[in-house]
Each structure stands twice: as structure tokens, then as C-alpha cells.
C-alpha positions in Angstrom: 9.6 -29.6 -12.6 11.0 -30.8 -9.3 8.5 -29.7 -6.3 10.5 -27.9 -3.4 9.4 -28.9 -0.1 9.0 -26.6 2.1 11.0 -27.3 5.7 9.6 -27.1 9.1 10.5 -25.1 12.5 12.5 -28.7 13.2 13.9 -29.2 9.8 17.6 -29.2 9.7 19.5 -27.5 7.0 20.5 -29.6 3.8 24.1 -30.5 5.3 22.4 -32.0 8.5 23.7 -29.6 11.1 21.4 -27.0 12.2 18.0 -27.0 12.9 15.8 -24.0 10.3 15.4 -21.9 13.9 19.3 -21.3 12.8 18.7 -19.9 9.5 16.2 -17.8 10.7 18.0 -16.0 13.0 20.6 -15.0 10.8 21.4 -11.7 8.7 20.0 -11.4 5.0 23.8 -11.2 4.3 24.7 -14.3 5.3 21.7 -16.0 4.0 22.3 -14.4 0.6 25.7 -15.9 0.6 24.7 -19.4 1.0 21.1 -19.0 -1.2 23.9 -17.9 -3.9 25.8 -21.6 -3.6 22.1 -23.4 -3.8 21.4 -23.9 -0.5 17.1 -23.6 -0.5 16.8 -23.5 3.7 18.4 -20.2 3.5 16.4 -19.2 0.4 13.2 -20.0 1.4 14.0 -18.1 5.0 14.4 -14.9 2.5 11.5 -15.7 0.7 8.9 -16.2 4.0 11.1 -13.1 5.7 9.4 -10.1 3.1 6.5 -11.8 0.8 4.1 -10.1 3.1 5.6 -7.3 2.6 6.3 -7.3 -1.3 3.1 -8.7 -2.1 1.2 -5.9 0.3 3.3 -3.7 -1.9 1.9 -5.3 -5.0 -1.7 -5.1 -3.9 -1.4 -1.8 -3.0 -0.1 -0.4 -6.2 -1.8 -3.2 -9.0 -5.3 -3.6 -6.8 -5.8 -6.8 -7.7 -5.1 -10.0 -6.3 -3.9 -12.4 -9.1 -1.9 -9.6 -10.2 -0.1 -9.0 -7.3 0.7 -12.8 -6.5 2.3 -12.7 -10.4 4.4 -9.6 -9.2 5.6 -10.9 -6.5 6.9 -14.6 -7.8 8.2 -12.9 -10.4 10.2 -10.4 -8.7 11.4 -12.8 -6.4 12.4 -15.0 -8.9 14.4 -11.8 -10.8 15.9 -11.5 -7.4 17.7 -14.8 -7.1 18.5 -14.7 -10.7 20.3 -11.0 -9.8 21.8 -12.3 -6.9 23.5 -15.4 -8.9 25.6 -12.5 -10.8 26.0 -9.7 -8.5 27.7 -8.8 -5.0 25.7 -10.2 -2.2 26.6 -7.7 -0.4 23.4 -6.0 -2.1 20.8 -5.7 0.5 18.0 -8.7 -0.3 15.3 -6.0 0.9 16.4 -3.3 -1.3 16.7 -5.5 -4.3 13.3 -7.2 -4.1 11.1 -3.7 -3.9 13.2 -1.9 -6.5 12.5 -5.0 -8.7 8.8 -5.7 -7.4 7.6 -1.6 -8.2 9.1 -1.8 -11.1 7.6 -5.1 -12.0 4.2 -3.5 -11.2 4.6 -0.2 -12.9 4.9 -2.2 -15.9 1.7 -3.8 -15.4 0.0 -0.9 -14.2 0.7 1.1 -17.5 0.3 -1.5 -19.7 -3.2 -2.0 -18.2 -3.9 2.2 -18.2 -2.8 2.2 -21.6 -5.0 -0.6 -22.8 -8.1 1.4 -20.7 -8.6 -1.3 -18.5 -9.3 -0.8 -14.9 -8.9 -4.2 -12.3 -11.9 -6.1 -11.1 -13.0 -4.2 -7.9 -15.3 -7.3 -7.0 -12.1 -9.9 -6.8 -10.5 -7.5 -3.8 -11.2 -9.2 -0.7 -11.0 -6.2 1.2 -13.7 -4.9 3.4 -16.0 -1.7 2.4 -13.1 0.5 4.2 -10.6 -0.9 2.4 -12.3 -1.0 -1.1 -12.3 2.7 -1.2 -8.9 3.5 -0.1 -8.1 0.6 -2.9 -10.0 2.1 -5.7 -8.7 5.6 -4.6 -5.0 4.6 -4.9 -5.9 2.9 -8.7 -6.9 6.5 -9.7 -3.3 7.7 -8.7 -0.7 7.6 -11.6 1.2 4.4 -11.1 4.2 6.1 -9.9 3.1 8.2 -7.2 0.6 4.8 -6.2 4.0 3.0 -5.4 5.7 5.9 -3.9 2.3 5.7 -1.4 2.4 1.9 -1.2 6.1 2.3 -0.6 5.4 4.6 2.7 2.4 3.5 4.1 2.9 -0.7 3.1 6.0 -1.2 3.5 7.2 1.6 6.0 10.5 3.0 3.7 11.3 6.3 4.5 11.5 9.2 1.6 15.4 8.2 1.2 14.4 4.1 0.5 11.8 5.1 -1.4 14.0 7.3 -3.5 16.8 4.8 -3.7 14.0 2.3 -4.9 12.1 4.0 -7.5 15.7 5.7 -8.6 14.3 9.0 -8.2 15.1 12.2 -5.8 14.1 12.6 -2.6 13.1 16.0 -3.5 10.6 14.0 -5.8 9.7 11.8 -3.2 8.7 14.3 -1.0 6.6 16.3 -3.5 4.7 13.8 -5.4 3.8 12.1 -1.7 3.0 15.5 -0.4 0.5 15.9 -2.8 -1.0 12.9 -3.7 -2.4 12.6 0.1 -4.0 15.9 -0.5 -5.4 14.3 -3.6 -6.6 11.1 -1.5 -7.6 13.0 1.0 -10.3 15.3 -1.3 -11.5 11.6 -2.4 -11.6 9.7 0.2 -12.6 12.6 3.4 -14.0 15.4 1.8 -10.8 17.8 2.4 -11.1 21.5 0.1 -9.0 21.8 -2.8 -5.7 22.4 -2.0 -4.2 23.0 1.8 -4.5 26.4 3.2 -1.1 26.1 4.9 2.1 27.7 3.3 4.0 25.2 1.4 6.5 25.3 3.9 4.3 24.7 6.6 2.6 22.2 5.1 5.7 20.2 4.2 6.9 20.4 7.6 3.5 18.7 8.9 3.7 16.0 6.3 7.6 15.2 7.5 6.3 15.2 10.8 3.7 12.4 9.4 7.0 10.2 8.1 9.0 11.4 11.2 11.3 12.8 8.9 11.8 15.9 10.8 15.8 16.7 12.3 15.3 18.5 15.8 15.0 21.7 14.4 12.5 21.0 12.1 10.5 19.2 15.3 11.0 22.3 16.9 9.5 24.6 14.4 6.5 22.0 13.7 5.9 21.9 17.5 5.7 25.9 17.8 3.2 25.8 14.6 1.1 23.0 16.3 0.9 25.6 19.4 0.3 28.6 17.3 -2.0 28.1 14.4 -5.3 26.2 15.3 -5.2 26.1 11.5 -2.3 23.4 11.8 -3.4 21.4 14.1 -6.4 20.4 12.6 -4.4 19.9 9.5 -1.8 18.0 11.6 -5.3 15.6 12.4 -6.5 15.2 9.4 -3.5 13.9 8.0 -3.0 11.3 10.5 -6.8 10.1 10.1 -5.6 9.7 6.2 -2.7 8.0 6.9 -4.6 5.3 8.9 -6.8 5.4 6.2 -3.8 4.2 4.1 -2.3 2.1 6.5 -5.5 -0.2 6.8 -4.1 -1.7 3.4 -1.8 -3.8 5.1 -0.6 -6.3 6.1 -2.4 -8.6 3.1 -1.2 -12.0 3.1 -0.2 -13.7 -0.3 -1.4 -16.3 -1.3 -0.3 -19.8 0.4 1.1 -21.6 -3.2 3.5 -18.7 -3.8 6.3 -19.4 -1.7 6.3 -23.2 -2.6 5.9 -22.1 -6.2 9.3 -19.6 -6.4 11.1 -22.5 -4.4 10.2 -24.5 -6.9 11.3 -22.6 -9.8 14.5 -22.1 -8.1 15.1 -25.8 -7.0 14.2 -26.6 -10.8 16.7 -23.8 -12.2 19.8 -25.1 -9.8 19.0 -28.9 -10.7 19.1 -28.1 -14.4 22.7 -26.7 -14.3 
């Protein structure tokens, strides 16, 4: 297999004329379009631009590191490949976390099915993030990628919808309550909120600023109103930095060499 070698901040691009600064200042669009005719300094600028991301993703939804690092290469690799056939107008971000949950729901029911549960002891998380971890693996698989989705990678309920190819509606709802459920594990929370459905939807909005100015306006006028709320309003912000303490992970260091590599190989071959 031919080895890809990674370029350098001075590195210039395989025609000769830029340094890599240039590639990395440009749009995923544009760097699509020349990954697509083979060039690897715009590839590998994708690649380094969201493996943190993807593979924080990963972790957050599979729990285990080896695991994780497969998903990622190998949604990154089913991303080129998809890009090779498709429009590149398709947004690189998009693509790569619709394939990468998908890749890991796969693993994550397989692994259910067969009754296995991932070596805690491999996680090189600290005692904080251990629990949130081994919380998350008790979610369903789905709703575990709709949290990773929100708190890991920062999509809003429409990306995450778009992603998963589910409703928003769904989003919404299965996030909604699988916080209450994390948050009855992880910080002792009753069973259930006490707020209204309504109520406690606008709260939880307010969490993913996902609120239009009316909907601020209301949530504001509860906060003022109902003690009740505000210490609802608190506790779900302490959860969600509960959550949030997942991330960034960083992948490991052969994985960007190693889908370069695949990819050099792939193009050479042809």
C-alpha cells in the first residue's frame, strides 16, 4: 500500500503553487471539488478540518476507544468514496456525520444484541467523565447519537434531524427526555419533571437556543414567575456541562495518515 505523507504548514500543494496555509483557508466546497480529481492537500485539509469532531462523536455514542477510531476511518473513507459519485455540492460536514452515526449505530446494536457492554477500563476519561460515559452507553443507541449529536458536535435539532433522517419533532422529544433520564442517573433528579410539557419544552429549547423571540419571551416571564422553573432552568444547564465535558476527545494520531493512505492507494490503483 503506498504510505501518504502527510504535508506541513510550508508544504505546497501537488502542482507547486501554493503553500497548504492556502488550502486551508478555503471552503469545504471548493476543497471537495479538487479532493474529487485526486488532489490529497485538499483531502487531508477535510480530513484534519472535522476528525475531532467525528471521532468525539464516535466516542460519545460507541464508549470505546478502538471502536471509535474504526468509525471514524471508516466513515471518512465512505465519504470520499460518496463524494467520487455524487454532487460536491453536498456539504463534506453533513455527509461525514450522517455516515459516521450511522456507522456507529450499526456497531452499537450489533454489540447490544450480542449482550456485550464496552471495556469501561480502556476509556481514558477521568472519574467525571467515566460516568457521564457509562450513562450515555445505557441510552438506546439512537437517542445516544441524537445526545452526542447536540452536546459533541453542537448541531442544532434541524442538523440532527437531517442527519439521523428523522423529524425534528423526534429530535426534540427523544432529547427532551433522555436528559431527564441522564439527569435521574447521573444528579439524583425525581422521576419525571414537574413542569408542564409545554413548559418544560420551552426550557429545554432555551438550553439549544432554539427558541424564536416569542418563545424567549414566554421562557423569560416563566423564569420570573415560577421559582419552580428556574431551578429547573439550573439543573439543566449543570447537566448539560455535564455532557459537554465529553469533548473535545482527540483521535488517535495514525488515523489521519491511515485514511490518506487508503485513499492515495485507491486513486494510484485506477
Amino acid at each position: 500500500m503506498e504510505v501518504y505523507a502527510p504535508a506541513t504548514q510550508t508544504a505546497r500543494d501537488p502542482i507547486g503553487r501554493r503553500p497548504m496555509q492556502f488550502f486551508e483557508d478555503l471552503h469545504d466546497v471548493t476543497l471537495v471539488t479538487r479532493a474529487r480529481i485526486g488532489d490529497m492537500a485538499a483531502l487531508e485539509v477535510l480530513v484534519q478540518r472535522y476528525r475531532r469532531v467525528l471521532y468525539t462523536v464516535a466516542l460519545g455514542i460507541l464508549g470505546d476507544t478502538a471502536e471509535a477510531r474504526d468509525a471514524t476511518r471508516a466513515s471518512l473513507l465512505r465519504a470520499y468514496a460518496h463524494l467520487s459519485m455524487h454532487d460536491p455540492d453536498c456539504g463534506f460536514f453533513s455527509l461525514t456525520h450522517r455516515l459516521l452515526v450511522r456507522e456507529c449505530l450499526e456497531v452499537a446494536r450489533a454489540r447490544d444484541a450480542a449482550g456485550d457492554m464496552p471495556p469501561v477500563h480502556s476509556l481514558t476519561f477521568d472519574d467525571r467523565r467515566r460516568g457521564v460515559q457509562q450513562a450515555m452507553l445505557r441510552l438506546d443507541p439512537l437517542v445516544r447519537a441524537i445526545l452526542a449529536l447536540r452536546h459533541l458536535a453542537g448541531l442544532s435539532y434541524a442538523e440532527t434531524a437531517v442527519t439521523l433522517e428523522i423529524s425534528t419533532d423526534a429530535v426534540r422529544s427523544r432529547l427532551h427526555k433522555a436528559r431527564q433520564q441522564m439527569g435521574e442517573w447521573l444528579l439524583a433528579w425525581p422521576v419525571g419533571s414537574a413542569l408542564p410539557d409545554d413548559e418544560e419544552s420551552l426550557l429545554q429549547s432555551g438550553l439549544d437556543d432554539a427558541l424564536d423571540y416569542w418563545e424567549r419571551e414566554a421562557r423569560e416571564r416563566l423564569l420570573q414567575e415560577q421559582a419552580g422553573a428556574a431551578f429547573r432552568a439550573a439543573a439543566l444547564r449543570e447537566l448539560g456541562q455535564l455532557l459537554n465535558s465529553l469533548g473535545p476527545a482527540d483521535p488517535p494520531v495514525d488515523l489521519v495518515p491511515d485514511v490518506l493512505s487508503q485513499i492515495s492507494a485507491r486513486i494510484s490503483s485506477f
